[in-house]
C-alpha positions as CSV (number, residue, x, y, z in Angstrom):
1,X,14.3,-56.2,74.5
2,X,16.3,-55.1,72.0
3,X,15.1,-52.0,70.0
4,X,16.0,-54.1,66.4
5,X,13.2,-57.1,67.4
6,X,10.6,-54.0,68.6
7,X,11.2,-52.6,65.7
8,X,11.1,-54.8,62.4
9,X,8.5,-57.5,61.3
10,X,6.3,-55.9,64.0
11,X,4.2,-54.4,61.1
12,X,1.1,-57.3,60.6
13,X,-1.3,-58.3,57.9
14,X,-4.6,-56.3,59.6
15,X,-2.0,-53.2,59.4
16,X,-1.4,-53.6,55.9
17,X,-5.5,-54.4,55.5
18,X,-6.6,-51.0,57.3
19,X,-4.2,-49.1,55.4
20,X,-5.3,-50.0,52.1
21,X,-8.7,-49.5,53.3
22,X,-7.8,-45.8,53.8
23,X,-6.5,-45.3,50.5
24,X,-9.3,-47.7,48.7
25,X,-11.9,-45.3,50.7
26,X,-10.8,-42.2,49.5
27,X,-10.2,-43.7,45.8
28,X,-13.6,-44.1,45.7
29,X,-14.6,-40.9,46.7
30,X,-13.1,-39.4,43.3
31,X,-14.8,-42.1,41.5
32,X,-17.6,-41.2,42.4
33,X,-17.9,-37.2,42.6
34,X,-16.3,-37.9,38.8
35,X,-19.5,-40.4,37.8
36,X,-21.7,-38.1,39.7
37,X,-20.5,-34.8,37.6
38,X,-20.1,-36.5,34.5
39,X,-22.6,-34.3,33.1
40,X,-20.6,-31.2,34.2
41,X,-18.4,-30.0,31.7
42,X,-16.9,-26.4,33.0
43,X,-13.7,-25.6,34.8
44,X,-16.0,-24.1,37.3
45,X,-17.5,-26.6,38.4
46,X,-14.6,-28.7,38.8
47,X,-11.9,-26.3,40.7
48,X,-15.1,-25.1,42.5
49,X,-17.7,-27.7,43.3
50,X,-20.1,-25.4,41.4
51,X,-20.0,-22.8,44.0
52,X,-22.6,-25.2,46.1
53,X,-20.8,-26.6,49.0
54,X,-21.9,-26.2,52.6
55,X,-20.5,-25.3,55.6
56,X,-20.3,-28.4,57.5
57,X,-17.8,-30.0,54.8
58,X,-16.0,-27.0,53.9
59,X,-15.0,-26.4,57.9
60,X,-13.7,-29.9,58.0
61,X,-11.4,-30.1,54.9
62,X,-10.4,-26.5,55.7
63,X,-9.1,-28.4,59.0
64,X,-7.9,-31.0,57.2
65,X,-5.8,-29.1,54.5
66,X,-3.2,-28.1,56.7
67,X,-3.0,-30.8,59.4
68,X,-0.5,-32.6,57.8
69,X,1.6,-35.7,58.4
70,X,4.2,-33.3,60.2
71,X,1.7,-32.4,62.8
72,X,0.4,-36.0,63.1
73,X,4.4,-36.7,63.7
74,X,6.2,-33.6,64.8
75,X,4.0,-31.7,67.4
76,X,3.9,-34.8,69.9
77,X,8.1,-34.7,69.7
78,X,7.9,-31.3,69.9
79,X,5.7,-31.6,73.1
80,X,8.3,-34.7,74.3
81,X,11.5,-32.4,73.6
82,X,10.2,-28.6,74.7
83,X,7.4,-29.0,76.5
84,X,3.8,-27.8,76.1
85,X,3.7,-24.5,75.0
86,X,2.6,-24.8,71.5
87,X,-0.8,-25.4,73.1
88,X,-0.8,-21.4,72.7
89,X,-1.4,-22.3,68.8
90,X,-5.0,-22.6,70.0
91,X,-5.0,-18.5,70.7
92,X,-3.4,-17.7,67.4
93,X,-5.6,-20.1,64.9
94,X,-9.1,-18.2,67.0
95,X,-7.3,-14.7,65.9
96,X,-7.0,-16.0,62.2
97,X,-10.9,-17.2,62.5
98,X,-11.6,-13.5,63.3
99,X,-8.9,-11.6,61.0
100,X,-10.1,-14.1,57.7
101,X,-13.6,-13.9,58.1
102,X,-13.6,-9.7,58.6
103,X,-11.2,-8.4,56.5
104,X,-10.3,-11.5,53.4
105,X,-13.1,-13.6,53.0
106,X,-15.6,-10.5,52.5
107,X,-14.0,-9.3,49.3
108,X,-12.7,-12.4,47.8
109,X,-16.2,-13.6,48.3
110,X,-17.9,-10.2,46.3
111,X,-15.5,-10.4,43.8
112,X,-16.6,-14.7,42.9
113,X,-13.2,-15.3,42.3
114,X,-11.4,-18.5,40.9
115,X,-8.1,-17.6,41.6
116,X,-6.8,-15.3,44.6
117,X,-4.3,-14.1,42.2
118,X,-6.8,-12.8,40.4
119,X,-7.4,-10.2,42.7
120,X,-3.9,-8.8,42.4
121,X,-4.9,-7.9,38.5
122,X,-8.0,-6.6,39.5
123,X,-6.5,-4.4,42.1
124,X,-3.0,-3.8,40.5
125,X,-2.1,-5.1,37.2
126,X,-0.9,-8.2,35.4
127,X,2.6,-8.2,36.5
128,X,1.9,-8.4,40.3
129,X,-0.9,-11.3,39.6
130,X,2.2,-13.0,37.6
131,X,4.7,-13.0,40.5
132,X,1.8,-13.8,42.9
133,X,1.0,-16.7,41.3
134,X,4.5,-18.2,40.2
135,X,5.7,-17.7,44.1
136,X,2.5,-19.4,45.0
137,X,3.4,-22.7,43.0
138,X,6.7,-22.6,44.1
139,X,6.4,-22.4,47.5
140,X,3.1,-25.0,47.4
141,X,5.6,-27.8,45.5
142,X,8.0,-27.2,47.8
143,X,5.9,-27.8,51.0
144,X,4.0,-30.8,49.0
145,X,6.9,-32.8,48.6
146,X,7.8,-32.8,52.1
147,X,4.5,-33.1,53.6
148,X,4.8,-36.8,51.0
149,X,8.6,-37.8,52.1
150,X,9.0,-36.7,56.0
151,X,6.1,-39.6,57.4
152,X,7.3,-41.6,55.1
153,X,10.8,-41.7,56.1
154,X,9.8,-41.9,59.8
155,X,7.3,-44.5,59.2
156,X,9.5,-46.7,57.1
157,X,12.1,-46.8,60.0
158,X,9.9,-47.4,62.3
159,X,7.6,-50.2,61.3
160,X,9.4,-51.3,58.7
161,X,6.8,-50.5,56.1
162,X,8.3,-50.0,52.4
163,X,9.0,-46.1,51.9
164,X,8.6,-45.7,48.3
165,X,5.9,-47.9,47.7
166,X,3.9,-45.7,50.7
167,X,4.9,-42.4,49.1
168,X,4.0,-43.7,45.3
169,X,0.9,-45.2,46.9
170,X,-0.2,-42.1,48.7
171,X,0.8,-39.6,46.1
172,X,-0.8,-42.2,43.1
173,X,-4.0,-42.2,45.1
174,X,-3.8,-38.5,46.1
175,X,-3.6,-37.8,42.2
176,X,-6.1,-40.0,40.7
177,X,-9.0,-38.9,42.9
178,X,-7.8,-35.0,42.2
179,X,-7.9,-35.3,38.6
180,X,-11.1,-37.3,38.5
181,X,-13.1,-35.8,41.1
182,X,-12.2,-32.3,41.7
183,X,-12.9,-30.3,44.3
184,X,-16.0,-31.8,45.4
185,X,-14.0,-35.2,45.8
186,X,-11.1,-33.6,47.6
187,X,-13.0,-31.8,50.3
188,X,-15.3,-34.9,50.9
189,X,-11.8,-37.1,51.6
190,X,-10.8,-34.7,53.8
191,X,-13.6,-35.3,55.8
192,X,-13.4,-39.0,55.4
193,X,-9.5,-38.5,56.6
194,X,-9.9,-36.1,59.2
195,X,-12.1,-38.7,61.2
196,X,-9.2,-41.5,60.4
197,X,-6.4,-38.8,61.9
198,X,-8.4,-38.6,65.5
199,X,-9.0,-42.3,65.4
200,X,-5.5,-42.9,65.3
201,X,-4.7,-40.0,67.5
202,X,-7.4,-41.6,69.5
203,X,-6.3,-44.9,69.9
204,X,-2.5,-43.9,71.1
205,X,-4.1,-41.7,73.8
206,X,-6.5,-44.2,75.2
207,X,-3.9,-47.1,75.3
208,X,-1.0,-44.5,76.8
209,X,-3.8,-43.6,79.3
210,X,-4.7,-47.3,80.5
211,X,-0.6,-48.3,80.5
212,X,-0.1,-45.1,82.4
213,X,-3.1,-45.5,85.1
214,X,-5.1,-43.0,83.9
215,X,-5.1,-39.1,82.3
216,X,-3.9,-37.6,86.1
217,X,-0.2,-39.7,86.3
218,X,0.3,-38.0,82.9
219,X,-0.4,-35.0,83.8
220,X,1.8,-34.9,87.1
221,X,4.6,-36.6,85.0
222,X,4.6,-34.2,82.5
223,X,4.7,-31.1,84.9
224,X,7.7,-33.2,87.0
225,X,9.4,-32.9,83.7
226,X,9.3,-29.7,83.0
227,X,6.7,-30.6,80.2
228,X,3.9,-27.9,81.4
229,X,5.8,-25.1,80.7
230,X,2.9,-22.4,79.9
231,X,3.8,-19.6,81.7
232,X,6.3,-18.6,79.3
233,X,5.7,-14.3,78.4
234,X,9.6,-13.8,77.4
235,X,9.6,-11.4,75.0
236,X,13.0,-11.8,73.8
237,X,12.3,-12.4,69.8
238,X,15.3,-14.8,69.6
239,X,13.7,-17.5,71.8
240,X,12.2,-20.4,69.8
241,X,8.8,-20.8,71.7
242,X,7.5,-18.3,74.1
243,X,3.8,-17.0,74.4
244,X,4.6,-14.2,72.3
245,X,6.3,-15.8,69.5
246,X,3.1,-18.2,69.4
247,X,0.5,-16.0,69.5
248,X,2.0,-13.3,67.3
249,X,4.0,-14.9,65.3
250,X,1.8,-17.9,64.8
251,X,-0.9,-15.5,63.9
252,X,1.1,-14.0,61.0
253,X,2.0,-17.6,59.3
254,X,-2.1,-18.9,59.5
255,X,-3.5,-16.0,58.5
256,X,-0.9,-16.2,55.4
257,X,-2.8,-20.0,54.9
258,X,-6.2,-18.8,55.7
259,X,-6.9,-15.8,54.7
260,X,-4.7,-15.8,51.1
261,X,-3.3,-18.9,50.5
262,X,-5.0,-20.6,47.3
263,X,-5.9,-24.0,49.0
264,X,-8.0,-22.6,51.4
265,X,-9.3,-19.9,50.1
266,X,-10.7,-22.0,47.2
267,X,-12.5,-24.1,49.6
268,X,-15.0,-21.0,51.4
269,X,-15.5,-19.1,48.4
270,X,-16.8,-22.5,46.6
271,X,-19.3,-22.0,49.8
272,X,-23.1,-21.5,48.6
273,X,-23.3,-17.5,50.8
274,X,-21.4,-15.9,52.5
275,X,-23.1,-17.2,56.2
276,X,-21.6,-20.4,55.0
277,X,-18.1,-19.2,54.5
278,X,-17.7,-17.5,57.2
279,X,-19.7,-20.4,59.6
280,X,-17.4,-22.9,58.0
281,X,-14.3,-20.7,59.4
282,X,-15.8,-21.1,62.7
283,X,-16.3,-24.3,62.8
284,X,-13.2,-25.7,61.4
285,X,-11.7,-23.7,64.3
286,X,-13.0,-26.2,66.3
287,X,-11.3,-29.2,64.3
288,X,-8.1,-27.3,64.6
289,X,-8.4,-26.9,68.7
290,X,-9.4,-31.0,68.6
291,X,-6.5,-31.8,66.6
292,X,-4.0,-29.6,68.9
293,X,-5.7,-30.9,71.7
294,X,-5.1,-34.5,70.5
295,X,-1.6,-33.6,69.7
296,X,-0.1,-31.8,72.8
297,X,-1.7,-34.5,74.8
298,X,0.1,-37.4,72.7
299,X,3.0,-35.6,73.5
300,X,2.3,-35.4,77.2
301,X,1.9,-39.0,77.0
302,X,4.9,-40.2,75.1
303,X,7.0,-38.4,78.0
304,X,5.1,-40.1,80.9
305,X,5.9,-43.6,79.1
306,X,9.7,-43.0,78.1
307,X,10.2,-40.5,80.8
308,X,13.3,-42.6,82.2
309,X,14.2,-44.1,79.1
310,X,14.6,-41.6,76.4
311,X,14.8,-44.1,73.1
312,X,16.4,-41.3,71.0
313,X,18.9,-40.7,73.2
314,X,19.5,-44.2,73.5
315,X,20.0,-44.4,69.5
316,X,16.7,-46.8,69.3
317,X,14.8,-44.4,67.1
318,X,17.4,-41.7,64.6
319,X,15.1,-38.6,64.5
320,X,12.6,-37.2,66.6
321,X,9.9,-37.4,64.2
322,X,10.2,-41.3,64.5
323,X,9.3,-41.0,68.6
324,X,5.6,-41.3,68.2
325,X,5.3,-44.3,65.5
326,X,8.2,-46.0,67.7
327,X,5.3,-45.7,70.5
328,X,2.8,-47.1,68.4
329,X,4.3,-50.0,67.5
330,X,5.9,-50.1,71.3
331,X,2.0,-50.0,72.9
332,X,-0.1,-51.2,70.4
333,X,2.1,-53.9,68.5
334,X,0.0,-56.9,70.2
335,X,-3.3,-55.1,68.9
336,X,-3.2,-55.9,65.4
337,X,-4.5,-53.1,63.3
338,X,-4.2,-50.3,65.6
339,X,-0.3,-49.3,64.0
340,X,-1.9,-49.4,60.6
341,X,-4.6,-46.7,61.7
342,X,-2.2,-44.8,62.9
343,X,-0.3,-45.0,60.1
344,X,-3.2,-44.4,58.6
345,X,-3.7,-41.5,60.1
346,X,-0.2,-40.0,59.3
347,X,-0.6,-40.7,55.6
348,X,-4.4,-39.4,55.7
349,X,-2.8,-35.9,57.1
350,X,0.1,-36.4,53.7
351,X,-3.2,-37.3,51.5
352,X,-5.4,-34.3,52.9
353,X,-2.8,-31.7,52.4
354,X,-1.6,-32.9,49.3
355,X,-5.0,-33.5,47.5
356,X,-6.0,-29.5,48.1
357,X,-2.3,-28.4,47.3
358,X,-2.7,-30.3,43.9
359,X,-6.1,-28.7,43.3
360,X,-5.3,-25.5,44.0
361,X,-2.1,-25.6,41.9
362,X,-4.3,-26.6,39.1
363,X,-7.0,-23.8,39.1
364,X,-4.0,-20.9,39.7
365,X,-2.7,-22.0,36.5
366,X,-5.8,-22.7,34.7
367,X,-7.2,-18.8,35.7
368,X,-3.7,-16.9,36.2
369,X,-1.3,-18.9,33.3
370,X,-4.0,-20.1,30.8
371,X,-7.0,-18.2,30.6
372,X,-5.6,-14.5,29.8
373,X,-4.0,-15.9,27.1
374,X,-5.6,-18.6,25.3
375,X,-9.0,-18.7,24.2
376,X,-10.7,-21.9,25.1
377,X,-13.9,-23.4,25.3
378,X,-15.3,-24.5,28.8
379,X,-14.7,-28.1,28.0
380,X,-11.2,-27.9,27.2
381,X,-10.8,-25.8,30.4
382,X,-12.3,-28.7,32.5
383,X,-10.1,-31.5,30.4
384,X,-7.0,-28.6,31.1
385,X,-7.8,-28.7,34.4
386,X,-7.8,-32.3,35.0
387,X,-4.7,-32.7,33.3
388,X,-2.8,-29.8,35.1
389,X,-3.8,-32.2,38.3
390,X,-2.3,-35.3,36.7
391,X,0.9,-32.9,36.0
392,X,1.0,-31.5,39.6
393,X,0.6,-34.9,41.4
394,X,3.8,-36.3,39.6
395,X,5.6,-33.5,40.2
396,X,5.0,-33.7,43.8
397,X,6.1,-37.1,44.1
398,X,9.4,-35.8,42.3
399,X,9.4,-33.4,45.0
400,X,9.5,-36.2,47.7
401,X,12.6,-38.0,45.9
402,X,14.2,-34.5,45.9
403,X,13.7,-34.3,49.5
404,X,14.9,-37.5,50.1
405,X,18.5,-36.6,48.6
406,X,18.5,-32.8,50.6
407,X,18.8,-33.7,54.3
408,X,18.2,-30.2,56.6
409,X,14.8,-29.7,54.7
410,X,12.5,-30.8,57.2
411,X,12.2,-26.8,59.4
412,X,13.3,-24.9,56.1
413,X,10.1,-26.4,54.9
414,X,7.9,-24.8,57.6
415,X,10.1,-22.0,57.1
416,X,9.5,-21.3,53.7
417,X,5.8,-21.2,54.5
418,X,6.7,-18.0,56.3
419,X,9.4,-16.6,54.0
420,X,6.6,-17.1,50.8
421,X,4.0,-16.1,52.4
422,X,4.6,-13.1,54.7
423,X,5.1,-10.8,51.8
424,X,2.3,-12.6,50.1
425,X,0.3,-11.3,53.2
426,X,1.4,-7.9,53.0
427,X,0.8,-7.4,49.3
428,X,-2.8,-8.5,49.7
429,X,-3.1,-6.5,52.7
430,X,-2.1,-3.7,51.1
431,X,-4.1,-4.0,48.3
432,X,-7.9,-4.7,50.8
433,X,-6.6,-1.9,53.6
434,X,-5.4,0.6,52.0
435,X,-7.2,2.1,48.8
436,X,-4.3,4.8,48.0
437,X,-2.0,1.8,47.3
438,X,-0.9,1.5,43.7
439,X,0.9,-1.3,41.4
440,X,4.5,0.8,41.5
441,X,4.2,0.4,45.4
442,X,2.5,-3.1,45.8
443,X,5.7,-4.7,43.6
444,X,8.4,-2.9,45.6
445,X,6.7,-3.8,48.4
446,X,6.3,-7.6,47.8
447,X,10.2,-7.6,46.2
448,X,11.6,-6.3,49.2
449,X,9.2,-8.3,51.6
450,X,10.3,-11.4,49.9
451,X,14.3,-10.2,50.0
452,X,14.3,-9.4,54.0
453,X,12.6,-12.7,54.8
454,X,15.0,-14.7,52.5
455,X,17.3,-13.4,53.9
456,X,16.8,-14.2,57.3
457,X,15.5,-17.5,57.0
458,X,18.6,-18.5,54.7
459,X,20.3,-16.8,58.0
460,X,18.6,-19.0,60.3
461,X,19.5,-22.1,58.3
462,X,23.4,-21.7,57.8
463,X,23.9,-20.1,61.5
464,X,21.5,-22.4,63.7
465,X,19.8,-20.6,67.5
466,X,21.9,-21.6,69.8
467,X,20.4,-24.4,72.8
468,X,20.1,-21.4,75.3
469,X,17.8,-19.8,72.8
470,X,15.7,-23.2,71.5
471,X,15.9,-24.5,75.4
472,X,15.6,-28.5,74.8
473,X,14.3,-29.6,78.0
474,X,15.9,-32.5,79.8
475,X,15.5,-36.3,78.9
476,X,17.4,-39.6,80.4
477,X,18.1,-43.3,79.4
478,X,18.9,-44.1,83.3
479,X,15.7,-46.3,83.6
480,X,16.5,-48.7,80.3
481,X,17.3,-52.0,80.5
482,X,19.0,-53.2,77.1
483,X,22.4,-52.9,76.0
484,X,22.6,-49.5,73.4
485,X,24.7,-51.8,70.8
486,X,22.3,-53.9,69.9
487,X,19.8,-51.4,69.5
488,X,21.5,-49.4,67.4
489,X,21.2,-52.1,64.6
490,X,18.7,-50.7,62.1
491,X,19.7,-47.1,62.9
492,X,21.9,-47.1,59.7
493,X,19.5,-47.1,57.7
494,X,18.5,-43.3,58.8
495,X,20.3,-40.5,56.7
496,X,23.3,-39.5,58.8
497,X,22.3,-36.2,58.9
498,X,18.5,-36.5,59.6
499,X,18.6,-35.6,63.3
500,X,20.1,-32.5,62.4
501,X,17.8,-31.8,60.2
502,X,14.5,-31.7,62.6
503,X,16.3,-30.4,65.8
504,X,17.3,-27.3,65.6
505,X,19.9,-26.9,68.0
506,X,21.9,-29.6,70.3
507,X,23.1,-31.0,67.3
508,X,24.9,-27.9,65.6
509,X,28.3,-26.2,66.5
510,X,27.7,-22.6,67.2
511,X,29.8,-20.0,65.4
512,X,29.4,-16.9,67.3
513,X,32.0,-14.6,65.2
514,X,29.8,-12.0,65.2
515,X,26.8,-9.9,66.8
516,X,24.7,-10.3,63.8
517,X,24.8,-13.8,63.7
518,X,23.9,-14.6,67.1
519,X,21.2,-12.1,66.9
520,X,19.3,-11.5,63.7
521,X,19.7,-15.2,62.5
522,X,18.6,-16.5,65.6
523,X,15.1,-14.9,65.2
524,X,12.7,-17.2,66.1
525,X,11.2,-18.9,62.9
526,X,8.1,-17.4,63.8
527,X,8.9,-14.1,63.0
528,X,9.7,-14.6,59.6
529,X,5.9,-14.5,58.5
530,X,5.6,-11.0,60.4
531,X,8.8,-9.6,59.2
532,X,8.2,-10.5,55.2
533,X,4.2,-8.8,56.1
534,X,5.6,-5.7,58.0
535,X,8.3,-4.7,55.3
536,X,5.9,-5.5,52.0
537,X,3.3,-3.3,53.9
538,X,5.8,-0.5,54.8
539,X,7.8,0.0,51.4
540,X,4.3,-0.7,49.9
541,X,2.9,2.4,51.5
542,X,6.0,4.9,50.8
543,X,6.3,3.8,47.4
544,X,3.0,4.3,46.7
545,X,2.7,7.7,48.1
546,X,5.5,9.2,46.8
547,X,4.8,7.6,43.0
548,X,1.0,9.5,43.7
549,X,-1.3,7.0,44.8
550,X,-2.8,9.6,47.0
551,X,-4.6,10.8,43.7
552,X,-5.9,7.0,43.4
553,X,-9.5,6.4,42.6
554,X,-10.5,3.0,43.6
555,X,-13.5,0.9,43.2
556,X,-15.2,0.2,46.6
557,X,-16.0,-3.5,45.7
558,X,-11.9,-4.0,45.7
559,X,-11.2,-2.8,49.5
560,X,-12.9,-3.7,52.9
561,X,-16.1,-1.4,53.1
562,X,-17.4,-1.1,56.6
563,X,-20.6,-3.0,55.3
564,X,-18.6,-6.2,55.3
565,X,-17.4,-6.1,58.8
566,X,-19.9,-7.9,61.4
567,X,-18.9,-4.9,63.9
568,X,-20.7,-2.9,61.5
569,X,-24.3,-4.8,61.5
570,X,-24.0,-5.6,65.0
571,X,-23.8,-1.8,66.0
572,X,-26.3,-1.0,63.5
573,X,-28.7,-3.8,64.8
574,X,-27.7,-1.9,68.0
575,X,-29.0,1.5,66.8
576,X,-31.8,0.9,65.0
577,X,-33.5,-1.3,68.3
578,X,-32.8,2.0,70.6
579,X,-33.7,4.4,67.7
580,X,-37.1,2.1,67.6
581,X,-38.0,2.4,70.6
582,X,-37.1,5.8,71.5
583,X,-38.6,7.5,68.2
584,X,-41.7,7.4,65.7
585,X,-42.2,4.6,63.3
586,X,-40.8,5.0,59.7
587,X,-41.8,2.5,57.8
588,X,-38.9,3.9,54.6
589,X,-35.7,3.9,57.3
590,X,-35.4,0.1,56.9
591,X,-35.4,0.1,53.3
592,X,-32.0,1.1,52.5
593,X,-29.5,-1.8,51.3
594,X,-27.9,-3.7,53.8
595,X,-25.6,-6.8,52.8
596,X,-23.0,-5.2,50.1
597,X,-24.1,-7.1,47.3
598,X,-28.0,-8.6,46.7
599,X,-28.2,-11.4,44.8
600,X,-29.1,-9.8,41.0
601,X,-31.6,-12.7,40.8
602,X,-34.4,-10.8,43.2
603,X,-35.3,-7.5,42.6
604,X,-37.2,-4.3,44.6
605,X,-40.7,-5.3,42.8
606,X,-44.2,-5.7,44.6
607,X,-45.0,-9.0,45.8
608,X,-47.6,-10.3,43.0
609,X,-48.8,-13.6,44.9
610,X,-50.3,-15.0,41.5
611,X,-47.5,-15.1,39.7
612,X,-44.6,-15.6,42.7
613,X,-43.8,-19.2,42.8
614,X,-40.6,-20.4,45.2
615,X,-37.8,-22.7,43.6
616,X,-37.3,-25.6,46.3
């Protein structure tokens, strides 16, 4: 069959139907978290949900957030073209559990914070919040628009489906529910679109596993190819995926997202206490292992299927990305409705990411640009608010047109996550680790941070790894059966360059005139999250010392205090059962305060049973 009658008019009604469904469902959501708070009138209460949610919801649109259309698309191709190993992912996001919840949640939390950015002012002074914040929205449009245009392009191709009325649909959808609901409606569409990305994960897997004869012949295909390719410790930085470049330098770039990047951060301290917070880290930890675990095995499965018959290199499909919906249709095109919930799915990952991006864009400019300098009432705030999200969402979707005209975008885009915010990390590191730190040495530090990592992603883009360094593994059209001409028909509808664009290296002639360029440009793109950290952090610290931050007094409630760490309790829980046991009674030991802050609502008086009465 040729890859031109696979491919077009393939795409039926019931796909349409459970599409629309998707973005009808989560429309309604916004309606009705906007009907629900109409009597709500503060900022707060919008950007925040009222500082009420739970943890249940909060875990799952945390997961959400960042599982984008890109990991819906890219991370089975990635699987298909390098193998396995980004299954190590799992190790790094259960360090970035640990790290958020013990050292960046616990202040962030004390200090009831809209904005993270606010902390920098609080901690620093104004100029640092200023910087913090315009990085923040740069680097947030920039990712936004791609997260819009990339499925989009690859879905287009692939089913045929209309690629600007999907990305004006999605980001029209994506806007209106933001600016009516809030956060409220945002994290309870995640939810909604979380469960629609496994479904469509889901139903790939389970068809792939029936074709294939079960989850075993996919297993031993995948390690006959080369696919299982775990035991990968390499330390060489240069390589592209290794353990260590995973673990380490994964670690680095989702800490940057958890533990100070505005979209999330917004979502646990909107929690009701700090148990919920930090239980909704946890559990969302177990969305992000389901989702990789979906993933890496959809990858596993794509290879089993085309393991003789490679349909990129056989020109039926232009760009990796467009390997998994070319499956889709391929497998499921006689069910109808199963490609539409995976497209579903795709856009739901677009829609998730987006919506939080667009609400936390709106309250960093509502706390960091608006409030210090104009004097509003509450109600304007909230109409500002819902406005700025209007704003944001149409500027996204000019963001996705951009990205349509630049063609290499698709890897500088995950790369500028780690170029923004490694020195983002460091500067709030700085500021909750070290308490002699001051503002002379926390905006040298995040200058510098931001200058080193520039310059080695811009490196990385203009002299590409070369394939000894990226190691694509091996893939063959000996076992297809159609005559490459004909298939190549709707391939000219791809950007010429596109290919180029999400692999990094067969495509790209190497230009090896000197030691620098085959070495510190080929740094895996990893490492640019640790690098931007490690430089902020170090020029940070000598700055500081030698422009006298020694002589620093610092408020407690602005760095990690021992009482926030769990370590802490646990070891005091520890002592105070062996001290119990072992020595008299003392009824006035236990009296001393324990969890940093009390809530100023109860206070050390008797307990006066006539007049106590308990709020339900």
């Amino acid at each position: 069959m040729s890859g031109d009658s696979l491919v077009s008019g393939s795409f039926a009604v019931a796909d349409y139907v459970v599409f629309a469904v998707m973005l009808v469902m989560s429309a309604a959501v916004g309606v009705y978290y906007a009907w629900a708070d109409r009597g709500q009138r503060s900022s707060g209460d919008f950007l925040m949900g009222g500082r009420r949610l739970t943890a249940l919801p909060v875990s799952l649109s945390l997961t959400a957030s960042f599982m984008s259309a890109i990991t819906v698309l890219s991370n089975p191709a990635e699987v298909y073209r390098y193998g396995a190993n980004i299954g190590f992912y799992g190790l790094s996001y259960a360090m970035t559990m640990v790290v958020t919840s013990e050292v960046y949640l616990p202040v962030f939390y004390r200090l009831a914070i809209t904005s993270t950015y606010e902390y920098l002012e609080l901690r620093f002074n104004r100029a640092t919040r200023l910087l913090g914040t315009v990085l923040f929205i740069v680097q947030t449009i920039l990712y936004t628009g791609i997260v819009i245009y990339a499925p989009a392009l690859a879905l287009n191709q692939v089913t045929g489906m209309d690629l600007w009325g999907a990305v004006i649909s999605t980001g029209v959808v994506c806007t209106f529910y933001c600016t009516l609901g809030g956060l409220k409606a945002v994290v309870w569409t995640d939810v909604f679109q979380l469960g629609v990305m496994l479904a469509g994960f889901l139903s790939v897997i389970i068809r792939a596993v029936v074709l294939q004869g079960g989850v075993l012949p996919i297993v031993s295909d995948s390690q006959q190819g080369g696919r299982l390719n775990f035991w990968d410790f390499d330390t060489n930085p240069l390589r592209r995926h290794t353990f260590w470049t995973i673990t380490v330098g994964g670690t680095f770039v989702w800490v940057s997202i958890y533990g100070i990047n505005q979209a999330q951060v917004q979502r646990y301290i909107s929690c009701k206490t700090i148990t919920h917070a930090k239980l909704s880290l946890y559990i969302n930890l177990l969305g992000l292992w389901s989702i990789l675990l979906c993933s890496v095995f959809a990858g596993m499965c794509l290879f089993s299927v085309y393991k003789s018959c490679d349909p990129w290199t056989a020109g039926l499909v232009s760009a990796p990305d467009q390997l998994m919906p070319y499956l889709v249709m391929d497998i499921l095109g006689d069910y109808p409705g199963l490609p539409g919930l995976f497209v579903a799915a795709a856009y739901s990952g677009s829609l998730s990411t987006v919506s939080s991006s667009i609400n936390a864009l709106a309250a960093v400019t509502v706390e960091d640009l608006i409030k210090p300098y104009a004097n509003m009432s509450e109600k304007h705030l909230s109409w500002t608010s819902k406005g700025l999200s209007l704003i944001y969402g149409v500027l996204c979707i000019g963001m996705a047109g951009l990205a349509s005209v630049m063609a290499g975008i698709l890897q500088a885009a995950i790369s500028i996550f780690g170029v923004i915010g490694g020195p983002l990390l460091g500067l709030f590191t700085l500021g909750i680790l070290c308490p002699f730190a001051n503002s002379n040495g926390a905006l040298t530090g995040l200058v510098s941070g931001l200058v080193v990592s520039l310059w080695v992603g811009i490196g990385a883009q203009v002299y590409p790894p070369p394939p000894a360094l990226t190691r694509p593994l091996s893939l063959t059209t000996e076992g297809c059966n159609f005559t490459t001409t004909d298939s190549l028909n709707f391939t000219f509808t791809a950007l010429p360059t596109e290919a180029s664009s999400i692999t990094t290296a067969p495509l790209h002639s190497i230009d090896s005139s000197s030691l620098l360029e085959d070495n510190w440009y080929s740094l895996s793109y990893l490492y640019f999250s640790p690098i931007g950290t490690i430089t902020a952090i170090s020029v940070g610290l000598l700055v500081s010392l030698l422009t006298g931050g020694w002589k620093l007094q610092m408020e407690s409630r602005l760095t990690l205090i021992k009482e926030d760490t769990t370590l802490y309790h646990l070891i005091k829980c520890f002592r105070d059962r062996v001290m119990g046991r072992t020595g008299e009674l003392d009824l006035t030991r236990d009296r001393e305060k324990k969890f940093g802050n009390t809530n100023p609502a109860f206070c050390d008086v008797e307990l006066d049973l006539t007049r106590s009465s308990i709020p339900t």
